[in-house]
Kinemage of the C-alpha trace (Angstrom):
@kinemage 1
@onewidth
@group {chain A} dominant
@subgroup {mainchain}
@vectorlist {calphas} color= white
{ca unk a 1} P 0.000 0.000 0.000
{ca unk a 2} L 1.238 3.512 -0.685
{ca unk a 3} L 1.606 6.055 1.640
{ca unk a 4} L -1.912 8.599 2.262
{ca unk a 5} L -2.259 11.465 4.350
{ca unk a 6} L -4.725 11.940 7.669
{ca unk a 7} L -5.147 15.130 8.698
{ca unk a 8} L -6.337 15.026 12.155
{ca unk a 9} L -8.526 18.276 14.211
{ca unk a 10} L -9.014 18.091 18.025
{ca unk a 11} L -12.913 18.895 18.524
{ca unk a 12} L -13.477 19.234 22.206
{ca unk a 13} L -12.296 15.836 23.655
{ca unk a 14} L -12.111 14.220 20.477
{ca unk a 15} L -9.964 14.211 17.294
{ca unk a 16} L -11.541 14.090 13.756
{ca unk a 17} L -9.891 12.968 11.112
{ca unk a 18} L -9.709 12.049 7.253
{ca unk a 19} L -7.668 10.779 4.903
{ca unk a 20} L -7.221 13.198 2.140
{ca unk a 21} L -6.676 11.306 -0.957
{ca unk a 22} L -9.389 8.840 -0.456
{ca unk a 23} L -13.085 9.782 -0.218
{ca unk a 24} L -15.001 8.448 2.443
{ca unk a 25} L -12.599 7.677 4.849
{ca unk a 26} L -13.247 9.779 7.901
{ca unk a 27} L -13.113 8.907 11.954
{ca unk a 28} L -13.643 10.418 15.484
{ca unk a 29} L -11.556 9.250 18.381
{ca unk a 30} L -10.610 10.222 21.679
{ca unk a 31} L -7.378 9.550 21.132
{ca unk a 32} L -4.550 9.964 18.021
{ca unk a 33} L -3.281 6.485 18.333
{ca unk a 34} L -7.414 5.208 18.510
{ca unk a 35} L -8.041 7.483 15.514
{ca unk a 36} L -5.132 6.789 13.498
{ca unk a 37} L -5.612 2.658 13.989
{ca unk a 38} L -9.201 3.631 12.815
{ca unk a 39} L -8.294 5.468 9.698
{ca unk a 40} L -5.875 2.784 8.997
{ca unk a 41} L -8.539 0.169 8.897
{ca unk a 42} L -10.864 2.498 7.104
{ca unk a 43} L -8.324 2.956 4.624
{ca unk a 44} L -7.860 -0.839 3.748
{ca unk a 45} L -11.287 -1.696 3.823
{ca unk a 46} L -11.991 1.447 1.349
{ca unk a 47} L -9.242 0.303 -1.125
{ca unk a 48} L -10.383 -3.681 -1.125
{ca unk a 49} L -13.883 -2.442 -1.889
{ca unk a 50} L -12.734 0.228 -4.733
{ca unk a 51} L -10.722 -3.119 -5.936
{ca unk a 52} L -13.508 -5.329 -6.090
{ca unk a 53} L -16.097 -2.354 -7.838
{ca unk a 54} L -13.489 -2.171 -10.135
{ca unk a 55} L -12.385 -6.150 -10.774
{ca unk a 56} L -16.056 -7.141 -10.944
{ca unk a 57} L -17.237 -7.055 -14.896
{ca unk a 58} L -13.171 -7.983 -16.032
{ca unk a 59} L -13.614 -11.237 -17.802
{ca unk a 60} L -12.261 -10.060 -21.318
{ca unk a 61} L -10.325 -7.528 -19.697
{ca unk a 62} L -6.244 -6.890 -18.463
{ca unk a 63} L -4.800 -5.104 -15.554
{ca unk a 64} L -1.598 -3.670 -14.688
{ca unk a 65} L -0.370 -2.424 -11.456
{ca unk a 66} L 0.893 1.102 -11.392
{ca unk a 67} L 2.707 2.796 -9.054
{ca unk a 68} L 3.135 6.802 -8.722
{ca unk a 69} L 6.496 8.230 -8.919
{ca unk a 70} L 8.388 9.111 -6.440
C-alpha cells in the first residue's frame, strides 16, 4: 500500500480525522493512536472495496499495477 495522508482536528475531547486522498474515509476518536488505527482500517477496507467495484465485470479484460512516482 502507498503512503496517504490523515489530517487530524481536536474537537473538544475528540480528534476528527480524514484521509485526504481517499473519499469516504473519515473517523472520530478520543485519542490519536485510537483514531489513526481507525483510519488505517478504514483505509484498507476502502481500497479492497474500490478493488472489487473495479475487478467485478473484467472477464475479457487486463490489468496492470501502477505505481506513482516518487
Amino acid at each position: 500500500m502507498g503512503q496517504y495522508t490523515a489530517v487530524i482536528r481536536q474537537n473538544g475531547k475528540f480528534r476528527i480525522g480524514w484521509i485526504v486522498e481517499i473519499s469516504g474515509v473519515s473517523s472520530q476518536r478520543e485519542t490519536r493512536e485510537e483514531l489513526l488505527e481507525n483510519l488505517q482500517s478504514g483505509l484498507e477496507e476502502m481500497l479492497e472495496l474500490n478493488r472489487e467495484l473495479a475487478y467485478s465485470g473484467m472477464e475479457n479484460s487486463s490489468y496492470e499495477t501502477v505505481c506513482p512516482n516518487k
